[in-house]
DOBA-543184 format. One record per residue (C-alpha): residue number from 0; x negated, y negated, z; residue in one letter. Coordinates in nm, 3 decimals. Layout:
N
   pos        c1        c2        c3   code
   NUM         X         Y         Z      A
...
//
This chain:
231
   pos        c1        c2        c3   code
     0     1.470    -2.968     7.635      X
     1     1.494    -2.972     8.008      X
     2     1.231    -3.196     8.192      X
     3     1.110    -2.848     8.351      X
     4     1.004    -2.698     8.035      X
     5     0.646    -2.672     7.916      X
     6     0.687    -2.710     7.593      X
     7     0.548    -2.513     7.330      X
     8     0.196    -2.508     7.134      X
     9     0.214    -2.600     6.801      X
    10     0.010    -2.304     6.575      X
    11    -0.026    -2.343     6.193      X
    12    -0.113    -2.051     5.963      X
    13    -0.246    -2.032     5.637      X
    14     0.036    -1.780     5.471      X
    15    -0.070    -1.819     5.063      X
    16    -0.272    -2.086     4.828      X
    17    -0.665    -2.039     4.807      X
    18    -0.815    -1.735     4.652      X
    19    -1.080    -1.532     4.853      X
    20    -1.030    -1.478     5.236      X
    21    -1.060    -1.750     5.529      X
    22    -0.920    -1.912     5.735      X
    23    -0.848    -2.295     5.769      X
    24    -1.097    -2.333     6.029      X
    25    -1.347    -2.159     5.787      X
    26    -1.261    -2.401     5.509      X
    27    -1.278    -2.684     5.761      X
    28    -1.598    -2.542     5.905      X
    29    -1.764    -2.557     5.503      X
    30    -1.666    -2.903     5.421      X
    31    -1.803    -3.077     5.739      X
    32    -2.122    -2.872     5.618      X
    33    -2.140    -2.977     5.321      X
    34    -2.014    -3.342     5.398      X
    35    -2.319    -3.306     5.665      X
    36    -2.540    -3.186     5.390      X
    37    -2.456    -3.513     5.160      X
    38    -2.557    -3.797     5.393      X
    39    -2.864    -3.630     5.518      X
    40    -2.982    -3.589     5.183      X
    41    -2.831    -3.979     5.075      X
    42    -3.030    -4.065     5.440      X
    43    -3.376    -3.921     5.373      X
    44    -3.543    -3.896     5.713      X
    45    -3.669    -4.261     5.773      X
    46    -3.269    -4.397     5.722      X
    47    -3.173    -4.072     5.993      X
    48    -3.474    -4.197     6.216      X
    49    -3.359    -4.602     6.154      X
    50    -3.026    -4.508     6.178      X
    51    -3.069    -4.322     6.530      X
    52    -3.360    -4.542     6.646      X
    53    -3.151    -4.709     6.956      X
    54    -2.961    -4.345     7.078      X
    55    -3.348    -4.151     7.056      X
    56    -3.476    -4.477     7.274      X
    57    -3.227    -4.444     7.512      X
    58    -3.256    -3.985     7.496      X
    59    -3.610    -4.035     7.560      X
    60    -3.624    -4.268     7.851      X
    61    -3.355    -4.032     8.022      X
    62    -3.559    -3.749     7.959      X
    63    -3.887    -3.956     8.076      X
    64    -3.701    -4.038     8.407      X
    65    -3.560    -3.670     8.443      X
    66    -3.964    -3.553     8.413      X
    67    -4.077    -3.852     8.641      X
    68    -3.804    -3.748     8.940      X
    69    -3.856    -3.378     8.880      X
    70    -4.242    -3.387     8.973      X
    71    -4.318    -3.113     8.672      X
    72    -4.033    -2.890     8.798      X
    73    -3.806    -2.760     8.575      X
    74    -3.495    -2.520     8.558      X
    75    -3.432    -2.280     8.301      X
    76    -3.122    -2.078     8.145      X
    77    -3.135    -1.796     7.906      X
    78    -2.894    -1.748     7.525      X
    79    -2.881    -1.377     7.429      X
    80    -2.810    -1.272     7.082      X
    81    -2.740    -0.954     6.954      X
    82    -2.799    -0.885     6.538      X
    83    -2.734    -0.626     6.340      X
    84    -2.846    -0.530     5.985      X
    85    -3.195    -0.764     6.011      X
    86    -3.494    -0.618     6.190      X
    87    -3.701    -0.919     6.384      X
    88    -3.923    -0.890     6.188      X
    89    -3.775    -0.960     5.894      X
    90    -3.604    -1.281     6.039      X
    91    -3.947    -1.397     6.173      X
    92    -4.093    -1.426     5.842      X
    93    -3.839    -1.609     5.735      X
    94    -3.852    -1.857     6.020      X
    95    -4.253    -1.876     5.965      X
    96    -4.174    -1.983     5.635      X
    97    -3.889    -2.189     5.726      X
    98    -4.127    -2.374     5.976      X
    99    -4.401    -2.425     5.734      X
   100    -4.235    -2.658     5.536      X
   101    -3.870    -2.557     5.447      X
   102    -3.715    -2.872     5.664      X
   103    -3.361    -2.816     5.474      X
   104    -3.312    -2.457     5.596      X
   105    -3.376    -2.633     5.953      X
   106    -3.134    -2.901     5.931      X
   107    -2.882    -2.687     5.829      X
   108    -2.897    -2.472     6.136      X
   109    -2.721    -2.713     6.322      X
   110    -2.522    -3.074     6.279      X
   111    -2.712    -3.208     6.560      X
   112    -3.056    -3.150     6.366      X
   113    -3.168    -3.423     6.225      X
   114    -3.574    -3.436     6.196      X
   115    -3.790    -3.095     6.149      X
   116    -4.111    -3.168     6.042      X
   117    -4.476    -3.254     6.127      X
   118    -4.663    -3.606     6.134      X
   119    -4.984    -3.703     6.296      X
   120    -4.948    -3.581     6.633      X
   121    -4.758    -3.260     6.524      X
   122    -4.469    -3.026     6.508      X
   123    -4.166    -3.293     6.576      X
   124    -3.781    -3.244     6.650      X
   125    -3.561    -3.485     6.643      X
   126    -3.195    -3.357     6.797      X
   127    -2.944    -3.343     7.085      X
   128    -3.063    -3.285     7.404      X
   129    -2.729    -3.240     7.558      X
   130    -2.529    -3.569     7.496      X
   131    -2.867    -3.741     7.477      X
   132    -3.031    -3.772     7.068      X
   133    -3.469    -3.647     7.173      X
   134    -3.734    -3.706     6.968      X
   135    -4.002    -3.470     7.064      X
   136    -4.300    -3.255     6.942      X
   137    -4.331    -2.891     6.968      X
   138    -4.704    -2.811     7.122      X
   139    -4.906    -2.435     7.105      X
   140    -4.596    -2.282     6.937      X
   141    -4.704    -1.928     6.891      X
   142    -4.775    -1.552     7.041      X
   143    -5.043    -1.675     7.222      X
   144    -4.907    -1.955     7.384      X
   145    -4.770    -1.844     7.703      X
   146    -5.009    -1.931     7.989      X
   147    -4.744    -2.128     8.156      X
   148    -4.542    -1.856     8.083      X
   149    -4.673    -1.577     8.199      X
   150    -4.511    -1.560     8.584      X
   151    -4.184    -1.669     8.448      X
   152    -3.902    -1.431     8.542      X
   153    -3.766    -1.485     8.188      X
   154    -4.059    -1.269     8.073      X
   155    -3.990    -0.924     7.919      X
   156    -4.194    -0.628     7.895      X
   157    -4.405    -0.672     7.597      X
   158    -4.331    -0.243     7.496      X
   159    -3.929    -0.393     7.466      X
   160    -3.996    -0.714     7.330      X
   161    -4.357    -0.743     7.135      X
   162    -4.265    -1.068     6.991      X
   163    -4.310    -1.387     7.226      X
   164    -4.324    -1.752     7.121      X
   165    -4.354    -2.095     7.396      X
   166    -4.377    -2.411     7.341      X
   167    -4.389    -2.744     7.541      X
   168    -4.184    -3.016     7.452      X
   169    -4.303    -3.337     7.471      X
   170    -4.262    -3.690     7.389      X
   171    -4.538    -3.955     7.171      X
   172    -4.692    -4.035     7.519      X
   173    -4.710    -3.702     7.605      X
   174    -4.467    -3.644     7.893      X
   175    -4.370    -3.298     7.906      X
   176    -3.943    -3.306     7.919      X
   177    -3.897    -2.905     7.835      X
   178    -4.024    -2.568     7.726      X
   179    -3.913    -2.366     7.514      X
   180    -3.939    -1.915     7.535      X
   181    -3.825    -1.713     7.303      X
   182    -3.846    -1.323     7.284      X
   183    -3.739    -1.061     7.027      X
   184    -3.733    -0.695     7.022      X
   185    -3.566    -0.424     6.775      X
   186    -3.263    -0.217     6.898      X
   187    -3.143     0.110     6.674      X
   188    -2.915    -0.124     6.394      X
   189    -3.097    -0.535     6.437      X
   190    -3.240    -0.689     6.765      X
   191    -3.203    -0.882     7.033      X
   192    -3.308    -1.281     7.086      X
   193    -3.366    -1.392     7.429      X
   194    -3.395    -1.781     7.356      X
   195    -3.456    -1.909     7.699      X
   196    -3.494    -2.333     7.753      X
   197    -3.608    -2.489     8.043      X
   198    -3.540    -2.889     8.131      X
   199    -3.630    -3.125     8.402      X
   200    -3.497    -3.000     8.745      X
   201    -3.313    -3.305     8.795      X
   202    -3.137    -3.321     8.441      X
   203    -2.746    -3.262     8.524      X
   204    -2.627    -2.914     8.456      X
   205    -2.422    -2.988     8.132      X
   206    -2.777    -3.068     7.980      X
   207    -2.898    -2.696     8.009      X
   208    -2.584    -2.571     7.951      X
   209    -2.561    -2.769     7.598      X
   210    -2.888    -2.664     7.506      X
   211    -2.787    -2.296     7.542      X
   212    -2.490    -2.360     7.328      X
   213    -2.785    -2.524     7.066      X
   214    -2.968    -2.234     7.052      X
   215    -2.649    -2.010     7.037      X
   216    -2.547    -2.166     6.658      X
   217    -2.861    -2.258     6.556      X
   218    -3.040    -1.926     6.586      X
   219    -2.740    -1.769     6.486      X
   220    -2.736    -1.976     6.149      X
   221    -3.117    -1.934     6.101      X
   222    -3.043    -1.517     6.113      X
   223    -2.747    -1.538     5.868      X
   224    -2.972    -1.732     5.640      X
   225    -3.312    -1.484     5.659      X
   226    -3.059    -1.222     5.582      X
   227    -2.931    -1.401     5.274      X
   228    -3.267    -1.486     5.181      X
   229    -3.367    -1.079     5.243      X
   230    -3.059    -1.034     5.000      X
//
């Protein structure tokens, strides 16, 4: 090949073998879930939480220090999601439910789940905040929640979207490092999601933009699995 040449991709393609359709990426995608799936379960939470213990030390002190430099000013993005076939209401009963004790159905949303649950001080999280493993609680989740966000921009009109959930997110000591708003409304065949996040002003970019990805595959997953449940 001449030094000037780019040379070509290589592309494989499943032509015959399995029965049923996918593709190799599908099968891929189902045994890293249910690889995933084996060692949380051999884990339990407490070997997770000892196993993680010096990555959520370090995720929370960077998220401490984003909150301390930001001065309680934060920066937000927004994840749209468009379903079809499942009315919100529908796939909010099955995320009340899921919240209220199915932790299983949580973890599975996502690979980067890895504590959903409550303890003493409350609703706690334990995941990826961008590169950066959080462990934080979940306060005032709920329709009547949104005090601190009722002048956000991010707020729809209540006759388009009637259901509205925020949260704070905050650490053991009680250091606010996020909020969380998250807005449904019906359309003629599903609804929409407007999962907005907001992090510490001075958090780099890649941080927000990671969380938006989160919330694009986990609410995705949670929707798939209130419509299987529905089913």
């Amino acid at each position: 090949m001449p030094d000037d040449q780019t040379p070509q991709p290589v592309t494989v393609t499943l032509e015959a073998g399995p029965a049923g359709a996918g593709s190799i990426d599908d099968f891929e995608l189902f045994y890293a879930r249910r690889a995933l799936d084996r060692f949380r379960t051999l884990l339990g939470r407490q070997g997770l939480l000892d196993l993680l213990a010096e990555g959520i030390a370090e995720g929370n002190a960077f998220l401490r220090e984003s909150a301390r430099t930001s001065d309680g000013a934060f920066k937000g993005g927004t994840t749209v999601l468009a379903a079809k076939g499942l009315t919100s209401d529908e796939f909010l009963t099955w995320m009340d439910k899921a919240f209220a004790g199915d932790e299983r159905a949580l973890l599975a949303a996502h690979p980067e789940h890895y504590v959903m649950g409550t303890d003493e001080i409350g609703a706690r999280v334990v995941e990826n905040i961008g590169a950066h493993v959080a462990d934080f609680y979940m306060g005032g989740w709920g329709t009547d929640a949104l005090a601190w966000a009722k002048d956000a921009d991010e707020l729809l009109p209540e006759s388009e979207f009637p259901r509205k959930m925020s949260s704070n997110l905050f650490l053991a000591d009680g250091t606010v490092v996020g909020r969380a708003l998250i807005q449904f409304g019906d359309t003629a065949d599903g609804f929409t999601a407007n999962l907005t996040v907001y992090v510490p002003r001075t958090c780099p970019d890649e941080v927000l933009d990671h969380h938006l990805r989160h919330y694009a595959v986990e609410f995705r997953n949670w929707i798939v699995a209130a419509a299987a449940a529905r089913a």
